[in-house]
PQR file with spaces between the fields and no chain letter, atoms N, CA, C, O and H, PARSE charges and radii, in Angstrom:
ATOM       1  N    UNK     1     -87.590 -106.483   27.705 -0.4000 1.5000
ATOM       2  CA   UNK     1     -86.366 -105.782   28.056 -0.0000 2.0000
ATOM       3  C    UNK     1     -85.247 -106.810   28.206  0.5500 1.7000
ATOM       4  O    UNK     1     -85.399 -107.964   28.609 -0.5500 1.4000
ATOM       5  N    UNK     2     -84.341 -106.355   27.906 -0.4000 1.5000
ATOM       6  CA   UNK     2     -82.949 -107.675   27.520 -0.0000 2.0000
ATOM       7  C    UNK     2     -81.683 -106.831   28.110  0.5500 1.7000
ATOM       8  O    UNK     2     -81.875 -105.767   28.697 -0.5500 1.4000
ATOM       9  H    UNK     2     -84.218 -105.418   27.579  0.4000 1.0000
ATOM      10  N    UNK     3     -80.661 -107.254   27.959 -0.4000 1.5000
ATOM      11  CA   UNK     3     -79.340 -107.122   27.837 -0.0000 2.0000
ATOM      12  C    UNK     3     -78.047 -108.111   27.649  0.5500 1.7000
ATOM      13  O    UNK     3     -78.038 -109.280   28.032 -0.5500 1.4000
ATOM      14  H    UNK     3     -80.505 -108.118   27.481  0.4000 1.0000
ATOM      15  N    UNK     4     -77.101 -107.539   27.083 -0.4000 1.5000
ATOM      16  CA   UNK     4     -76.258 -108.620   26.318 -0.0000 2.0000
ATOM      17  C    UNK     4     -75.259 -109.308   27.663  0.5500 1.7000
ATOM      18  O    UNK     4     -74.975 -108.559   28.598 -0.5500 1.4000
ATOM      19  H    UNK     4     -77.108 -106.589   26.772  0.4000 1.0000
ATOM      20  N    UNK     5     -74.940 -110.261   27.665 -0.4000 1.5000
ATOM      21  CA   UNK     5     -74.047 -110.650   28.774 -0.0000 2.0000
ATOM      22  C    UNK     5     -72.390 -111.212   28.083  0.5500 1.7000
ATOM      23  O    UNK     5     -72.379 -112.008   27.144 -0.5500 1.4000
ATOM      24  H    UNK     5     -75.171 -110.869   26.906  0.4000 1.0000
ATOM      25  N    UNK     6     -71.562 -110.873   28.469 -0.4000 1.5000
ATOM      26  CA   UNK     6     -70.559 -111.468   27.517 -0.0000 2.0000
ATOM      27  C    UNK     6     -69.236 -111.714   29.089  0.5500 1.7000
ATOM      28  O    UNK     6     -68.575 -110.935   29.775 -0.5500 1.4000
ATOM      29  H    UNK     6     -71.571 -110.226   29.231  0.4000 1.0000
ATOM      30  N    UNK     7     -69.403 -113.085   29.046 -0.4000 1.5000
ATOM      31  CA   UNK     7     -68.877 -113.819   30.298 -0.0000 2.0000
ATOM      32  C    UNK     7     -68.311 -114.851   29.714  0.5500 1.7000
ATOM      33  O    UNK     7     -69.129 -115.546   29.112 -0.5500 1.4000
ATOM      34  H    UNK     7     -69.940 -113.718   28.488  0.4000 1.0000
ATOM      35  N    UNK     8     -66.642 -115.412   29.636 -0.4000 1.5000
ATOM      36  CA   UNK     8     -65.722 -116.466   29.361 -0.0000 2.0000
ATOM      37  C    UNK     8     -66.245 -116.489   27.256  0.5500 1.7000
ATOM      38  O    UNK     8     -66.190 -115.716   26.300 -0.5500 1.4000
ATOM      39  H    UNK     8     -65.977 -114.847   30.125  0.4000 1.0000
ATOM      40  N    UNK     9     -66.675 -117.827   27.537 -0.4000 1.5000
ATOM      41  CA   UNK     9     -67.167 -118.042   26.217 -0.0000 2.0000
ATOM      42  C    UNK     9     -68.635 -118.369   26.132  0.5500 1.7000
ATOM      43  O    UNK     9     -69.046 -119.314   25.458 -0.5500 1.4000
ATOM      44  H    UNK     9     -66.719 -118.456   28.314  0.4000 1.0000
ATOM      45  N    UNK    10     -69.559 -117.425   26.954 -0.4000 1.5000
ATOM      46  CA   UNK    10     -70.940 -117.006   26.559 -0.0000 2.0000
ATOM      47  C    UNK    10     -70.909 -115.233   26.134  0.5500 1.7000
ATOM      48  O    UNK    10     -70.132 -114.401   26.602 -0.5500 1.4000
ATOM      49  H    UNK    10     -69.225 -116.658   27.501  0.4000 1.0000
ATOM      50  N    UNK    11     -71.757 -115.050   25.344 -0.4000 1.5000
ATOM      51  CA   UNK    11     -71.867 -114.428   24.592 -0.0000 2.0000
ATOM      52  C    UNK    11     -73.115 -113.791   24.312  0.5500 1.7000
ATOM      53  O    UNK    11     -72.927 -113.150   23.277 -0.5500 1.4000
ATOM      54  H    UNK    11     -72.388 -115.726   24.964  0.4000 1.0000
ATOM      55  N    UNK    12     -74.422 -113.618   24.744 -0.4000 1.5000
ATOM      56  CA   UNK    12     -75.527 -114.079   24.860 -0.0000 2.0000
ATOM      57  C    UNK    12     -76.894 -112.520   25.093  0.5500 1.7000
ATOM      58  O    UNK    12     -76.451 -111.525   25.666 -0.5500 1.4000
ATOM      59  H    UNK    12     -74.574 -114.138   25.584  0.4000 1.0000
ATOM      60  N    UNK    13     -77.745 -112.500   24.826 -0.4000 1.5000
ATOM      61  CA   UNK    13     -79.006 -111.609   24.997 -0.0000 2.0000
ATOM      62  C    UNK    13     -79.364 -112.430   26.535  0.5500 1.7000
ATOM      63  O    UNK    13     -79.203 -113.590   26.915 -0.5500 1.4000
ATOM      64  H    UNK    13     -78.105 -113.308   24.360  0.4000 1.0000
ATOM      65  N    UNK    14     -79.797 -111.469   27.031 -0.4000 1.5000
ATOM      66  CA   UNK    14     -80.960 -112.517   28.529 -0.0000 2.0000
ATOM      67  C    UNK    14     -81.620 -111.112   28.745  0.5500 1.7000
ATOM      68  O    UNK    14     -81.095 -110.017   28.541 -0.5500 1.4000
ATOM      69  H    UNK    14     -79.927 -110.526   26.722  0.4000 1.0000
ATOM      70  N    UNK    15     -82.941 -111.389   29.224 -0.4000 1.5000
ATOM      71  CA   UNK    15     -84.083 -110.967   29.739 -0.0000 2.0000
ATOM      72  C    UNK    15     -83.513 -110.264   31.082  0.5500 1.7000
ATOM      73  O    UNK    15     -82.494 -110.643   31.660 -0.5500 1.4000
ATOM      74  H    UNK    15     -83.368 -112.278   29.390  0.4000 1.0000
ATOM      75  N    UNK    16     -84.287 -109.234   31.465 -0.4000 1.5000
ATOM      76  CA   UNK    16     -84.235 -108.906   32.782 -0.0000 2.0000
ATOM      77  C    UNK    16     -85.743 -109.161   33.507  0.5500 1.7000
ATOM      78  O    UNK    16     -86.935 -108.982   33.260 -0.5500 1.4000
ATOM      79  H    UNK    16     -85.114 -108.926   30.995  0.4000 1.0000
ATOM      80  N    UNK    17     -84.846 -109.718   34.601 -0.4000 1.5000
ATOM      81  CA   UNK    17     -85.976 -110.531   35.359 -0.0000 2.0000
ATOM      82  C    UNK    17     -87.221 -109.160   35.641  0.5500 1.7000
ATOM      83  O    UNK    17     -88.301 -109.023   35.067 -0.5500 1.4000
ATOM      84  H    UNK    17     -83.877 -109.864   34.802  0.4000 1.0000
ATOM      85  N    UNK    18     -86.714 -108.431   36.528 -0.4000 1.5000
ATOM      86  CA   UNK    18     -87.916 -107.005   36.769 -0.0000 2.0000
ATOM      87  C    UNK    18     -86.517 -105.757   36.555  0.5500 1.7000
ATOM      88  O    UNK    18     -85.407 -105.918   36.048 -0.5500 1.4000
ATOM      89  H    UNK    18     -85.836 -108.541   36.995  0.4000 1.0000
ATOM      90  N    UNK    19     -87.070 -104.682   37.099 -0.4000 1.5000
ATOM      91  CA   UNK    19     -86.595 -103.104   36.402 -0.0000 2.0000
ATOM      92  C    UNK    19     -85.465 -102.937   37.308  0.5500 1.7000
ATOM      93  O    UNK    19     -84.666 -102.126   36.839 -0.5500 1.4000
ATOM      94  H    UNK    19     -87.972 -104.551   37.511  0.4000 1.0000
ATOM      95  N    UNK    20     -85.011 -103.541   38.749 -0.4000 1.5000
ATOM      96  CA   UNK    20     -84.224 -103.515   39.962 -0.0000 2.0000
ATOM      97  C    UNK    20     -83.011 -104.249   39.818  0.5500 1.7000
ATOM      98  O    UNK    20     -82.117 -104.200   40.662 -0.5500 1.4000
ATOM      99  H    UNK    20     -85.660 -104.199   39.130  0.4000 1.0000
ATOM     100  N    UNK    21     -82.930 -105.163   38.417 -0.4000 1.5000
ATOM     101  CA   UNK    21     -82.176 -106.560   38.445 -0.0000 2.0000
ATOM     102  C    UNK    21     -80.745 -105.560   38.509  0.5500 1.7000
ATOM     103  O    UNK    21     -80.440 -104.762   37.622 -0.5500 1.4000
ATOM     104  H    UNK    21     -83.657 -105.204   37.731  0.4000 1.0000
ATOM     105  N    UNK    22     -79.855 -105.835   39.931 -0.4000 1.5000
ATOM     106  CA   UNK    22     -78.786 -105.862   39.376 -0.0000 2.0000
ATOM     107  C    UNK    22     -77.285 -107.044   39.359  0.5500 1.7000
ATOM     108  O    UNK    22     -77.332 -108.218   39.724 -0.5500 1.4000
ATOM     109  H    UNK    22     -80.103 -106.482   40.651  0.4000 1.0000
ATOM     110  N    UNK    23     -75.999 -106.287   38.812 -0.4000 1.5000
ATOM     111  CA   UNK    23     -74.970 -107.082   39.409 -0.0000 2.0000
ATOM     112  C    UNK    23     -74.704 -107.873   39.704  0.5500 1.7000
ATOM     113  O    UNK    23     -74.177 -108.819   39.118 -0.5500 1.4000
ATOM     114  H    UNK    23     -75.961 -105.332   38.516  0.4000 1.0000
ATOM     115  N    UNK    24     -75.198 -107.613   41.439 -0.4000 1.5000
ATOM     116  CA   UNK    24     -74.878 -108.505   41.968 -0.0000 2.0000
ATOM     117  C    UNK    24     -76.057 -109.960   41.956  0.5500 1.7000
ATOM     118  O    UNK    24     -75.922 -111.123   42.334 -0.5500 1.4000
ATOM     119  H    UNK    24     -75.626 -106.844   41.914  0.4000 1.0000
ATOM     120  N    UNK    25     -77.300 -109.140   41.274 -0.4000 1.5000
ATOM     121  CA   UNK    25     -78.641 -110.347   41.080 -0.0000 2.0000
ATOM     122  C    UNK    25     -78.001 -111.099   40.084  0.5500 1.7000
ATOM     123  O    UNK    25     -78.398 -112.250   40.261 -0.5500 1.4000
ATOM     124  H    UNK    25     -77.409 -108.195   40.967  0.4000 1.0000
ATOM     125  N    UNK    26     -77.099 -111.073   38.975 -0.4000 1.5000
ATOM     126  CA   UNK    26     -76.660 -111.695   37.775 -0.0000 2.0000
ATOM     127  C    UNK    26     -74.932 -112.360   38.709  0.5500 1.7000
ATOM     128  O    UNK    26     -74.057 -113.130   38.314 -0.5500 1.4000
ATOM     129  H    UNK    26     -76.777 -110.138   38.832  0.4000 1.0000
ATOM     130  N    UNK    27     -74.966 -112.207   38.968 -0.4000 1.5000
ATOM     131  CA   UNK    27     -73.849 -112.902   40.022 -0.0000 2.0000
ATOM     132  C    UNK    27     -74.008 -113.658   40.654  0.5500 1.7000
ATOM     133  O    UNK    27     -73.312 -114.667   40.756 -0.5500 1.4000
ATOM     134  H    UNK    27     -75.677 -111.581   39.289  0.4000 1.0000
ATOM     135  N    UNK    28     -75.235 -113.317   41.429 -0.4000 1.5000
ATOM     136  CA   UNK    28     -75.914 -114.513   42.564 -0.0000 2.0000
ATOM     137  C    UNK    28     -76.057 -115.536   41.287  0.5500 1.7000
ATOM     138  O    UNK    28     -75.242 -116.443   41.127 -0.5500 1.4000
ATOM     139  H    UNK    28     -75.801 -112.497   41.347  0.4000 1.0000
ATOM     140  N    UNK    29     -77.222 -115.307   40.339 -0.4000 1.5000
ATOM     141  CA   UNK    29     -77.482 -116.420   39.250 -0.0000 2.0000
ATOM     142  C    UNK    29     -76.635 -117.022   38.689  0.5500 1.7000
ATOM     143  O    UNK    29     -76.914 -118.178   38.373 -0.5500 1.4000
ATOM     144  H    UNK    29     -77.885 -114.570   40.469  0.4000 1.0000
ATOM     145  N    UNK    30     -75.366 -116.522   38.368 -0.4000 1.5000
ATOM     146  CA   UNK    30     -74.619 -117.322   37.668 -0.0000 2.0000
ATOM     147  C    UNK    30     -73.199 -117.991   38.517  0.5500 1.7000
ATOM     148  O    UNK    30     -72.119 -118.349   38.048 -0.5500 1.4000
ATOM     149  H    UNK    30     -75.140 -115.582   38.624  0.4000 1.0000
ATOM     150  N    UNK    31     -73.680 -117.988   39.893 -0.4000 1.5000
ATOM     151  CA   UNK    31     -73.234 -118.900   41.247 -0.0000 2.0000
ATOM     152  C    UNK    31     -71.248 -118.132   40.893  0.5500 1.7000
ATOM     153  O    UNK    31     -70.237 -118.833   40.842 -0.5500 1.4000
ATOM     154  H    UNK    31     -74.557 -117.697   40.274  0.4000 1.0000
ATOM     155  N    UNK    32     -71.297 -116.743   40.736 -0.4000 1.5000
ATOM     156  CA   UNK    32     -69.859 -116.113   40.883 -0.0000 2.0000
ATOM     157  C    UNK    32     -69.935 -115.015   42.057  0.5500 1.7000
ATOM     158  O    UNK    32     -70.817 -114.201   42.333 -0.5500 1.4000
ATOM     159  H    UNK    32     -72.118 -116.173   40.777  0.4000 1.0000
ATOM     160  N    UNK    33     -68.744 -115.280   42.620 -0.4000 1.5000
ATOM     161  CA   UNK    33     -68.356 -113.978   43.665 -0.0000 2.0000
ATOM     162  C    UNK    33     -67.934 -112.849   43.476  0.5500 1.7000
ATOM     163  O    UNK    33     -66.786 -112.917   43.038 -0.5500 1.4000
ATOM     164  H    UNK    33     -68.028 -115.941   42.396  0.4000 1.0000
ATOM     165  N    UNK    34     -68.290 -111.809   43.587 -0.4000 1.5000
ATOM     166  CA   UNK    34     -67.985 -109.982   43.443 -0.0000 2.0000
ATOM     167  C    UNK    34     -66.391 -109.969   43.942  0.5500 1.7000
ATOM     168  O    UNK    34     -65.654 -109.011   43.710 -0.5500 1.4000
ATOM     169  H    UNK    34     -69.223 -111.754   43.943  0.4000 1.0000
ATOM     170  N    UNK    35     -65.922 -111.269   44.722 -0.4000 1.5000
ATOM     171  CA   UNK    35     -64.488 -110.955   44.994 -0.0000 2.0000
ATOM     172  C    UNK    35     -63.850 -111.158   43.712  0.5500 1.7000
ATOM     173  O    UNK    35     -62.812 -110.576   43.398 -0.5500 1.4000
ATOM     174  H    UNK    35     -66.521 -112.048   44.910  0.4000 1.0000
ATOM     175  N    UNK    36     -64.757 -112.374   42.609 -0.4000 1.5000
ATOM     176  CA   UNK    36     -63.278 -112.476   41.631 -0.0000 2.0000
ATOM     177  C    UNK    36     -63.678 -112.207   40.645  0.5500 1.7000
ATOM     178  O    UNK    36     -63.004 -112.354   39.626 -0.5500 1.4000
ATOM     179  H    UNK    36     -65.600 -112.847   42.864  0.4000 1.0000
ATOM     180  N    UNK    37     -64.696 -111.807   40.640 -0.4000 1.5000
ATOM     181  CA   UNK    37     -65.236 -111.023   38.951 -0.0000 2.0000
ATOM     182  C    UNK    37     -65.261 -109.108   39.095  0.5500 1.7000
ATOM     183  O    UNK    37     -65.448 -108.456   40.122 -0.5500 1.4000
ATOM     184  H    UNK    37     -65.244 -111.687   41.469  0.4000 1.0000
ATOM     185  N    UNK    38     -65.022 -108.628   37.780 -0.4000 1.5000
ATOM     186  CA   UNK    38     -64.943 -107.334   37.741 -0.0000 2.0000
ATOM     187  C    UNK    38     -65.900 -107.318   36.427  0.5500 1.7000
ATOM     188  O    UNK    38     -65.774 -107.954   35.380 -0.5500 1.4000
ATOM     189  H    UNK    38     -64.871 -109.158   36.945  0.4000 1.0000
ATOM     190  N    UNK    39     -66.854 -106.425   36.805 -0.4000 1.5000
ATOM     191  CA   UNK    39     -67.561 -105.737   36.164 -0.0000 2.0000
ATOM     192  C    UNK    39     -67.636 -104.949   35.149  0.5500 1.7000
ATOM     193  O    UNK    39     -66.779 -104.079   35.302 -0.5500 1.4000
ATOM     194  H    UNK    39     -66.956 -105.909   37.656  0.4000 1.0000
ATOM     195  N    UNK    40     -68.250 -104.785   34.127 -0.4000 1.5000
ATOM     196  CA   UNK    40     -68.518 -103.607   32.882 -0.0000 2.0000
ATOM     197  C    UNK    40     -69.521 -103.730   32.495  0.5500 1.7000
ATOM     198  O    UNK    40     -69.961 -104.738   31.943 -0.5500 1.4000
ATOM     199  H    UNK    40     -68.946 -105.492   34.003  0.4000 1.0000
ATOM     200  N    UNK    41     -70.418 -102.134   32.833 -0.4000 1.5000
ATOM     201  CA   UNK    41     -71.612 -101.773   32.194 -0.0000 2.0000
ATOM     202  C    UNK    41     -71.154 -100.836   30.881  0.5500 1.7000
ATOM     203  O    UNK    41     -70.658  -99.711   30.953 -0.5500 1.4000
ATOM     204  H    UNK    41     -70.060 -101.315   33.281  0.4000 1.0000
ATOM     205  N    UNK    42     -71.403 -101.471   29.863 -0.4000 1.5000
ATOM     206  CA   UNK    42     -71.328 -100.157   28.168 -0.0000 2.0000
ATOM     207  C    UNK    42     -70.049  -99.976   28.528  0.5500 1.7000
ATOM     208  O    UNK    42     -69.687  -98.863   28.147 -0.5500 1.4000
ATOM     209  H    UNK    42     -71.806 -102.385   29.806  0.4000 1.0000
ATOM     210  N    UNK    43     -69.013 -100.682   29.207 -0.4000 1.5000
ATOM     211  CA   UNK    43     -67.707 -100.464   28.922 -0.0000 2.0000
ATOM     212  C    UNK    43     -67.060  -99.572   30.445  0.5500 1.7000
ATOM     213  O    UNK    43     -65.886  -99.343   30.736 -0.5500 1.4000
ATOM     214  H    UNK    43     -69.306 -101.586   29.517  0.4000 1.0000
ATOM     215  N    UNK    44     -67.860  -99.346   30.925 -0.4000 1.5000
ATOM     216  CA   UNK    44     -67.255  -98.350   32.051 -0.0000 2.0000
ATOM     217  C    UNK    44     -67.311  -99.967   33.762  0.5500 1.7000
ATOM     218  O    UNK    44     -67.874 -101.061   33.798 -0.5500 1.4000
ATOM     219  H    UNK    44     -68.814  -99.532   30.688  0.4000 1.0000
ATOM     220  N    UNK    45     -66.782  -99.521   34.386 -0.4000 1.5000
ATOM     221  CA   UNK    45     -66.213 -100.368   35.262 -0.0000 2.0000
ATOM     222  C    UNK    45     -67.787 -100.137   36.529  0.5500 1.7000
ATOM     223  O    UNK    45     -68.242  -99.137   37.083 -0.5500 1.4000
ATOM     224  H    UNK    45     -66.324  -98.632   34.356  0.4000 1.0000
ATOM     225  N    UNK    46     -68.045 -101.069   36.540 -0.4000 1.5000
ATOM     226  CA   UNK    46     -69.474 -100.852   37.938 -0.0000 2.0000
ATOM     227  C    UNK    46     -69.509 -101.935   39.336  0.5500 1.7000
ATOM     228  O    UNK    46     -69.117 -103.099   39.412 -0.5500 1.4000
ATOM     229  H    UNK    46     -67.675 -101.882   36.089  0.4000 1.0000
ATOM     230  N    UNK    47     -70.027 -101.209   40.194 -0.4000 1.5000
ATOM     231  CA   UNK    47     -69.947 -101.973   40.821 -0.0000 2.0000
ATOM     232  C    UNK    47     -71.114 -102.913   41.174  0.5500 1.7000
ATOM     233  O    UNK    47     -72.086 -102.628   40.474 -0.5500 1.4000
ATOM     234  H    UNK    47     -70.346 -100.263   40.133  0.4000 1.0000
ATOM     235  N    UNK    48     -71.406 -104.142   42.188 -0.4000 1.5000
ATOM     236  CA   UNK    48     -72.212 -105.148   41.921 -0.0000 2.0000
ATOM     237  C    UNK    48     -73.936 -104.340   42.387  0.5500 1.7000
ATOM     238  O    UNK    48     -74.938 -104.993   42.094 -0.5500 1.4000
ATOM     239  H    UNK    48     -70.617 -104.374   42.757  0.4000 1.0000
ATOM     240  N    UNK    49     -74.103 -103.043   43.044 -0.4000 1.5000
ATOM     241  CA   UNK    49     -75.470 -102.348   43.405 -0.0000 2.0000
ATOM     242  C    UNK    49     -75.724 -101.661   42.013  0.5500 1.7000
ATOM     243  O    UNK    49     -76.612 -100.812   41.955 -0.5500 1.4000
ATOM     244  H    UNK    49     -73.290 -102.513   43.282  0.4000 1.0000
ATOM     245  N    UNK    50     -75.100 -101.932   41.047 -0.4000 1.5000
ATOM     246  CA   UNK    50     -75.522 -101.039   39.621 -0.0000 2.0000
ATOM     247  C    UNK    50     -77.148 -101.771   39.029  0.5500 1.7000
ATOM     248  O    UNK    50     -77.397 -102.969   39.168 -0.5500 1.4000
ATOM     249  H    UNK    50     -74.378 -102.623   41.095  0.4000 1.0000
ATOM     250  N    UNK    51     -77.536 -101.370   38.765 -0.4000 1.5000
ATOM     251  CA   UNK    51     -79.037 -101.438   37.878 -0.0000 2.0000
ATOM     252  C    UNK    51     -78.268 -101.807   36.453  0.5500 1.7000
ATOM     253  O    UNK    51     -77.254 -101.219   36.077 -0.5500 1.4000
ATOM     254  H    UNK    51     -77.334 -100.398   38.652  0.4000 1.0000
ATOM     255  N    UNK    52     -78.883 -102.816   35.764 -0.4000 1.5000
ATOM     256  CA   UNK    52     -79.017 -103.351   34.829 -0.0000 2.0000
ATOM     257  C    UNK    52     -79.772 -102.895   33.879  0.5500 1.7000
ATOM     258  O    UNK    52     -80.946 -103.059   34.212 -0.5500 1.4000
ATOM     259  H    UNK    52     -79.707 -103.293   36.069  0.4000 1.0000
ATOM     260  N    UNK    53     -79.666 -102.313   32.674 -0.4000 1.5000
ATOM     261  CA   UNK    53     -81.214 -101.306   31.995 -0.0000 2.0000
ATOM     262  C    UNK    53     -80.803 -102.225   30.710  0.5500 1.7000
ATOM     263  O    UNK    53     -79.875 -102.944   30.340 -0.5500 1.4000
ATOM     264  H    UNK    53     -78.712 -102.180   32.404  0.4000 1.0000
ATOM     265  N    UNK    54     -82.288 -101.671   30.183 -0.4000 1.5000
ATOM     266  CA   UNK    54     -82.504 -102.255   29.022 -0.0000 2.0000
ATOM     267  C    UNK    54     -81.718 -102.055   27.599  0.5500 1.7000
ATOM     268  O    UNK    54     -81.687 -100.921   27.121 -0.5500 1.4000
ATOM     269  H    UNK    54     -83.041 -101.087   30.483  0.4000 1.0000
ATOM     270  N    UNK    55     -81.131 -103.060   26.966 -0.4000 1.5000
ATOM     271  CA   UNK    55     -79.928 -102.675   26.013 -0.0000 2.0000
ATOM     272  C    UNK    55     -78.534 -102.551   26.469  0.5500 1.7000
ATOM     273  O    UNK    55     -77.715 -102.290   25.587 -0.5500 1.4000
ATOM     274  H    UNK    55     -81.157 -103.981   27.354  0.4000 1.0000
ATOM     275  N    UNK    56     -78.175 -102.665   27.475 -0.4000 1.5000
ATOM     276  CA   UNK    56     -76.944 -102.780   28.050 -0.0000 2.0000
ATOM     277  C    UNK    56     -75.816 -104.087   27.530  0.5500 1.7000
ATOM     278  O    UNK    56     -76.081 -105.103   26.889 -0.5500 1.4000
ATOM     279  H    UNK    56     -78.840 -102.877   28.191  0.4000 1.0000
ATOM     280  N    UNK    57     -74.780 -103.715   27.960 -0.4000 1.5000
ATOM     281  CA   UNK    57     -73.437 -104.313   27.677 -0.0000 2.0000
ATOM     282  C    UNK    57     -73.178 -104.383   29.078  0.5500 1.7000
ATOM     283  O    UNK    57     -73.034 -103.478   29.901 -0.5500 1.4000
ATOM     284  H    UNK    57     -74.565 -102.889   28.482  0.4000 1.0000
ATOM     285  N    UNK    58     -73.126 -106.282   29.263 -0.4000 1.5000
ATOM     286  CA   UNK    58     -72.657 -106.247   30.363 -0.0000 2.0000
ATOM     287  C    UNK    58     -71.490 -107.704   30.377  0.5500 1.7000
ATOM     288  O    UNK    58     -71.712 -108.898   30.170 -0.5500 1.4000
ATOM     289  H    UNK    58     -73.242 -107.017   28.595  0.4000 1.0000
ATOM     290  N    UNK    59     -70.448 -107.097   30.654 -0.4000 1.5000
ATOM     291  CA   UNK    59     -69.092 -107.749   30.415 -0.0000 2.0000
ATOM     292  C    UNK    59     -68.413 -107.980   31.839  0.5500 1.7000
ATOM     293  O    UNK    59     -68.103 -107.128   32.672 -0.5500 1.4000
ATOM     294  H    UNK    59     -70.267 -106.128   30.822  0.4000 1.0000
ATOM     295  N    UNK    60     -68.245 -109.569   31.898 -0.4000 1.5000
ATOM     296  CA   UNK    60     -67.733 -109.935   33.503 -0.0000 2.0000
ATOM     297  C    UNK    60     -66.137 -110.439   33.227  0.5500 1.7000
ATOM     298  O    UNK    60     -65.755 -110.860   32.135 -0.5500 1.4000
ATOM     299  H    UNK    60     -68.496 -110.261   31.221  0.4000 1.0000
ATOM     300  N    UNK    61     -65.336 -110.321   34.356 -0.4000 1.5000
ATOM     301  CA   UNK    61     -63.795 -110.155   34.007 -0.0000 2.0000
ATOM     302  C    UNK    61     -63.314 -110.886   35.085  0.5500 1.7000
ATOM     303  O    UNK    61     -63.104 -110.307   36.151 -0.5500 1.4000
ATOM     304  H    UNK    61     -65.646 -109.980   35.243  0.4000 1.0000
ATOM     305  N    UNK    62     -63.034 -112.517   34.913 -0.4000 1.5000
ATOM     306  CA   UNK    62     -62.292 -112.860   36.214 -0.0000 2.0000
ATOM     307  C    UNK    62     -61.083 -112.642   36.484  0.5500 1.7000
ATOM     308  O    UNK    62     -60.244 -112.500   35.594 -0.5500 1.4000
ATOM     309  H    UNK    62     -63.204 -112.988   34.047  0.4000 1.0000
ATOM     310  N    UNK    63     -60.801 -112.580   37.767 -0.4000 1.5000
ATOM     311  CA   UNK    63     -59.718 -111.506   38.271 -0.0000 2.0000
ATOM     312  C    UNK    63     -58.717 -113.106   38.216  0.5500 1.7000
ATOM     313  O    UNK    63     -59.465 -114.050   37.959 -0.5500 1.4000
ATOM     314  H    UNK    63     -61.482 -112.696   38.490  0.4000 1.0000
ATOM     315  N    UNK    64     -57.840 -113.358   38.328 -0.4000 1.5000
ATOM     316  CA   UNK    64     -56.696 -113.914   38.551 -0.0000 2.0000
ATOM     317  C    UNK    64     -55.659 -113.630   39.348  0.5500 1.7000
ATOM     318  O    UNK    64     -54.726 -112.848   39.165 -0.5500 1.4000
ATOM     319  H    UNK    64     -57.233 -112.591   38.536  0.4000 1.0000
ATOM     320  N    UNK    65     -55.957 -114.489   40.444 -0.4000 1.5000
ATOM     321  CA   UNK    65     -54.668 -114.433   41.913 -0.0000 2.0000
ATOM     322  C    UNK    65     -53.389 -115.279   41.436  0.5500 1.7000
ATOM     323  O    UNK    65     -53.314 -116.305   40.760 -0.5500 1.4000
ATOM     324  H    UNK    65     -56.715 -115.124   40.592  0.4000 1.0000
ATOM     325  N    UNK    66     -52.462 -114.513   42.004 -0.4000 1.5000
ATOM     326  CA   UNK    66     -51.484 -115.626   41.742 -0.0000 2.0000
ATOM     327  C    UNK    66     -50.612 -115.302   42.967  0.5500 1.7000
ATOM     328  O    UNK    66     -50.760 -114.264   43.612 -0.5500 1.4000
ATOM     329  H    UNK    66     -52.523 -113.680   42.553  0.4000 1.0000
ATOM     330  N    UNK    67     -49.424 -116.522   43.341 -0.4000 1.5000
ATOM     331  CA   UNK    67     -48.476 -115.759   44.130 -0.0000 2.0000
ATOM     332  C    UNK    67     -47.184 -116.314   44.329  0.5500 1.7000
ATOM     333  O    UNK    67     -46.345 -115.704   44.992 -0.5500 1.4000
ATOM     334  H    UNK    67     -49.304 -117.365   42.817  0.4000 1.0000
């Protein structure tokens, strides 16, 4: 079971660790905070308790502060 990850300039298939993996488990791993990344599962906006399924599109969006 896989899903695509498409984050800055990775681009990539990855495995799901077990059937529970979510969000915020791919967040913890890739050492980013739910404050500055925004989410997309298959294109729709999720939040970091979403389940990860097999074949998915999962697209991370850093937010940009400015002031």
């Amino acid at each position: 079971m896989s899903f695509t990850l498409k984050y800055k300039n990775i681009d990539e298939e990855r495995q799901l660790p077990n059937e529970n993996y979510t969000i915020a488990d791919l967040l913890k791993e890739l050492g980013l905070s739910a404050q500055t990344i925004v989410s997309k599962q298959n294109g729709e906006l999720v939040i970091e308790d979403t389940v990860i399924k097999d074949d998915d599109d999962i697209q991370l969006v850093q937010i940009i502060y400015g002031g």
